[in-house]
N, C-alpha and C positions, 0 to 999 in steps of 0.2 A: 936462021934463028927466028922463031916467031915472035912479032912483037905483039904486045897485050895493048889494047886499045883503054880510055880513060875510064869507061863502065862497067869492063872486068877488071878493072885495080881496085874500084872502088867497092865491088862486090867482095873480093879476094881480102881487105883491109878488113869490111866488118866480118864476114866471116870469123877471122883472127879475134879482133874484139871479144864479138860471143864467146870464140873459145876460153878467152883469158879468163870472160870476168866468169865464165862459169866454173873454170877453177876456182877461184878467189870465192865463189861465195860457196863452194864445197868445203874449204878450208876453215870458213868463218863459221859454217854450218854442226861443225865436230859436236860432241859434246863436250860441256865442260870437262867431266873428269878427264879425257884424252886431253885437254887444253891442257890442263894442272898437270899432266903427267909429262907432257911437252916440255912446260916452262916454269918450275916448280919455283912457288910464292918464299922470296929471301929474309920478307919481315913479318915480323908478327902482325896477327889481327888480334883486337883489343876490342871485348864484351864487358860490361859492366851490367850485374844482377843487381836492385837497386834492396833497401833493407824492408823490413816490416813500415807497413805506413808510407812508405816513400816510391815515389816515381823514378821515371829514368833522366827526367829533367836536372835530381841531384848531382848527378855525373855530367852536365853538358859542359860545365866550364873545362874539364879534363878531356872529353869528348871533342869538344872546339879547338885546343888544343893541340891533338892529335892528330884531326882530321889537316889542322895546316900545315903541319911539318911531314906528312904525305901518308901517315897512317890511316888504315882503315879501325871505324871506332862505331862504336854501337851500342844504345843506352834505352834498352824496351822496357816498359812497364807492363806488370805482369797483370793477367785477369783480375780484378775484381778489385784494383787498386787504384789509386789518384784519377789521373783523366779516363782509367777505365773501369772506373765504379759503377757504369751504368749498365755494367756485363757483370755486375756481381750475384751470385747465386749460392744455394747451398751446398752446391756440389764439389766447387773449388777448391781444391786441396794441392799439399806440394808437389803430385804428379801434374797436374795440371802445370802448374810453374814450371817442372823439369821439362816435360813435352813442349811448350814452347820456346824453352830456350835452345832446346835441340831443333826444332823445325827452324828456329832461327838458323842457328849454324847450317844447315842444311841445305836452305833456299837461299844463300847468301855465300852461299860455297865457303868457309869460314875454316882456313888454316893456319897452324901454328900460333893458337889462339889462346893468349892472355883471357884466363875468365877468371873476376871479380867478383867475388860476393860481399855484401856488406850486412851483418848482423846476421838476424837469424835465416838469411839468403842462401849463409853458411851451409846450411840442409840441400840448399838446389842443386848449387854448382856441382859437388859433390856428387849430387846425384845424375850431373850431367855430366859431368867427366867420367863417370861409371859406364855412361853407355856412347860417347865418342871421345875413348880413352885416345884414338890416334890422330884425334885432333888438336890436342892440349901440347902448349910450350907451355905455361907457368897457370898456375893455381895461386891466386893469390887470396888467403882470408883478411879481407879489411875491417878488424874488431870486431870478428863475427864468429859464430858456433861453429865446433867442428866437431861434426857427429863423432861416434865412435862405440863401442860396444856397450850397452846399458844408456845411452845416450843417444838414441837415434832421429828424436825429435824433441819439439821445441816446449812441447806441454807435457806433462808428469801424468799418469795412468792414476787411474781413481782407483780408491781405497776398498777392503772388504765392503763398508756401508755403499759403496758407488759415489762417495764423495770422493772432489779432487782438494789436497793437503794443502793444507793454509791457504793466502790469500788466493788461491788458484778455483777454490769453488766459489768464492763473490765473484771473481772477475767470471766465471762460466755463467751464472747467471744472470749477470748483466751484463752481458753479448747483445749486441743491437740486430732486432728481427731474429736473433734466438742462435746469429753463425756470424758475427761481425765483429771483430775486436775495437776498440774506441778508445785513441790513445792517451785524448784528450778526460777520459774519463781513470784512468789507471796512474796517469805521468805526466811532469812537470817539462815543459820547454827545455828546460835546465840539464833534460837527459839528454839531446840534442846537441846544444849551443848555447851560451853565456848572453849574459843580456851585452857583451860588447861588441854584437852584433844583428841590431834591432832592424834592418833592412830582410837579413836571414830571416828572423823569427815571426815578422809579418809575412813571407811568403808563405812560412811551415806551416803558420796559421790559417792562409787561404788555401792554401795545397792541401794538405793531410784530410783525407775521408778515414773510411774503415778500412783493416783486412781480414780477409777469409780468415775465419779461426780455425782449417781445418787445415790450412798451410803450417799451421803451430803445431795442432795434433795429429798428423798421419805420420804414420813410424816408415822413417827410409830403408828399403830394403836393398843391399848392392850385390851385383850378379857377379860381377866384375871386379873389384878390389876398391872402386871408387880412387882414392886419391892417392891410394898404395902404388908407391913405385914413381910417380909423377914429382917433378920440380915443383916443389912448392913455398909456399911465403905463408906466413902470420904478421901482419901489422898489426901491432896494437897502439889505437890513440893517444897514446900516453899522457895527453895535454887536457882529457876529459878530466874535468874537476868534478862533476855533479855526477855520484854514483858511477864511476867509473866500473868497466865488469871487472869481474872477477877471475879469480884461475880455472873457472867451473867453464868458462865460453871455450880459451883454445883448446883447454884438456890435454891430447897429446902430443900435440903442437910445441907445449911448452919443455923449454931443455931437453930439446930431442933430436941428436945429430941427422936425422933424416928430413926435418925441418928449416929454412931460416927463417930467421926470427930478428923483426925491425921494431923497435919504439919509435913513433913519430908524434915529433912535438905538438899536435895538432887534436881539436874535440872529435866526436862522431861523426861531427858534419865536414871534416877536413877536408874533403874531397870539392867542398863550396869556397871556405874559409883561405885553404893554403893552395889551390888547386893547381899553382904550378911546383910546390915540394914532391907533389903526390903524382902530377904526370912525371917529373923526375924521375922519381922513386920508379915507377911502373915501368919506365925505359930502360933502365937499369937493371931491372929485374930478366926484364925480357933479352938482356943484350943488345940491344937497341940503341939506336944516337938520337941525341936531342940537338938542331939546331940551334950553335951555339955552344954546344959542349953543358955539360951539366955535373954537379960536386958529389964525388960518389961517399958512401955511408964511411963513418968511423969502422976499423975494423976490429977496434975492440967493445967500443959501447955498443954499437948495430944501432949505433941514434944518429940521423941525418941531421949534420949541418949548417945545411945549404937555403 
C-alpha cells in the first residue's frame, strides 16, 4: 500500500477545498427567482404608498414595527414629493408613481405583498396590482379612492368652456409653477390631524411641499382587472372629525361582499397617531402574527378594539 508523504496530503486537502467552495459559491451564484422557487417566501411583504402631500416617513412608525417582529416593510416616497421635491417636474404623473412602485417590487424581489395606499394613492396601488397581479396577498385602501368606472382619477374633466366645475378651476390655476398642488393653500391641518396632537402637526408643517397635479389628473387605464379578484380591505378612519370623506372615496368598496370593510377609530394620520392599532390591523389582514398576540376586529361592527 502506498503511503502518501505530508506534501501530497496537503495538496490533495486543498484541492478538496477549491472544490467545495466552488460548489457553494455556484449555489449562492443562482438567480434569485430559482432561489424563490427553491424556498418559497411563508410571510408577507408589506409596501406602504404614502397619500397626496405625504412621504413615506408617514408610515415609519408601522414600518419600524414590522421590521422588529421580522417583516420585511417598505415606505418609498414617490417623485416630485416631500424629500423628493427636488426631482419635481412637469411631467410627473400617476404612471410615474405606478412605474416606481413596481420597479420597487421588482428590485427588491417583493412577494406575497401587502400593498397600502393611503388617500388618493388609492389610483396607484391599483394600478400596481394591475400589472404584478401575482404578487399581491392583500390590497389594503387606508381612507383612500378607489377607482372604478366613471371614476378613474382624482381630478374631474373640464367642461364644454374648458373649465374644471367648481372650486376645481381656482385650485387649477393656482397650481404652483403652473403643475404643483399646495396643500397649504386649498386645506386646513384639521384634514389631517386634531390639534391634540401638536408634535404631528409641526412635523406636517415642515414636511409637506407640493404634489404633481398630474398624479390627480391622468385617468388610470387597467389591462388587467386591477383589484378584481384580489383580497382586499377598505379601512376607513372613522375617528376623522374634520371633513371626514365621503361615500364618493371607497365607491365600490362600500357594502360589497367581495370587499372587507374595517372602521378604525383613528384620523387620516392614524398610521402616526395609533401606529400600533394599524400594524395590528395589517397582520391580521395579511394572516400574519404579531409578537405577542394581537385583539382581532369585532365580527359584527368590523370596528377594532384593541
Amino acid at each position: 500500500m502506498m503511503t502518501m508523504d505530508r506534501r501530497s496530503l496537503l495538496q490533495l486537502s486543498l484541492a478538496s477545498t477549491l472544490e467545495m467552495t466552488a460548489s457553494a459559491s455556484a449555489a449562492v451564484g443562482q438567480p434569485r427567482a430559482m432561489e424563490a422557487a427553491a424556498s418559497p417566501r411563508q410571510q408577507p411583504d408589506f409596501l406602504f404608498v404614502p397619500g397626496t402631500w405625504l412621504g413615506g416617513w408617514t408610515w415609519g412608525k408601522v414600518r419600524d414595527r414590522l421590521w422588529a417582529q421580522g417583516y420585511r416593510a417598505f415606505t418609498p416616497t414617490m417623485s416630485g414629493v416631500a424629500e423628493r421635491s427636488a426631482v419635481a417636474n412637469p411631467d410627473i404623473d400617476l404612471y410615474t408613481h405606478i412605474h416606481e412602485v413596481v420597479d420597487l417590487i421588482d428590485y427588491e424581489d417583493l412577494r406575497d405583498v401587502v400593498l397600502v395606499g393611503h388617500s388618493f394613492a388609492g389610483l396607484t396601488i391599483t394600478g400596481v396590482a394591475d400589472r404584478r397581479r401575482g404578487r399581491i396577498r392583500h390590497l389594503v385602501y387606508f381612507d383612500a379612492l378607489v377607482p372604478r368606472p366613471g371614476t378613474m382619477k382624482a381630478w374631474p374633466d373640464p367642461g364644454p368652456d374648458g373649465r374644471y366645475p367648481g372650486a376645481y378651476q381656482d385650485r387649477f390655476e393656482g397650481l404652483v409653477e403652473g403643475y404643483q398642488l399646495d396643500f397649504f393653500r386649498d386645506y386646513s391641518m384639521d384634514m389631517l390631524v386634531s390639534e391634540d396632537y401638536p408634535e404631528l402637526r409641526r412635523l406636517l408643517r415642515e414636511r409637506i411641499r407640493y404634489h404633481p397635479w398630474k398624479q390627480w389628473a391622468t385617468e388610470l387605464v387597467l389591462d388587467n382587472g386591477g383589484y378584481d379578484g384580489l383580497p382586499k380591505t377598505y379601512i376607513r378612519c372613522a375617528g376623522q372629525q374634520h371633513r371626514p370623506s365621503s361615500d364618493w372615496m371607497p365607491g365600490p368598496a362600500k357594502d360589497n361582499p367581495d370587499w372587507h370593510w374595517l372602521d378604525l377609530p383613528v384620523s387620516r394620520m392614524g398610521m402616526w397617531t395609533h401606529e400600533r392599532l394599524v400594524t395590528r390591523t395589517l397582520l391580521d389582514l395579511a394572516g400574519a402574527r404579531e409578537t405577542g398576540g394581537a385583539p382581532g376586529p369585532d365580527a359584527q361592527a368590523g370596528v377594532y378594539t384593541g
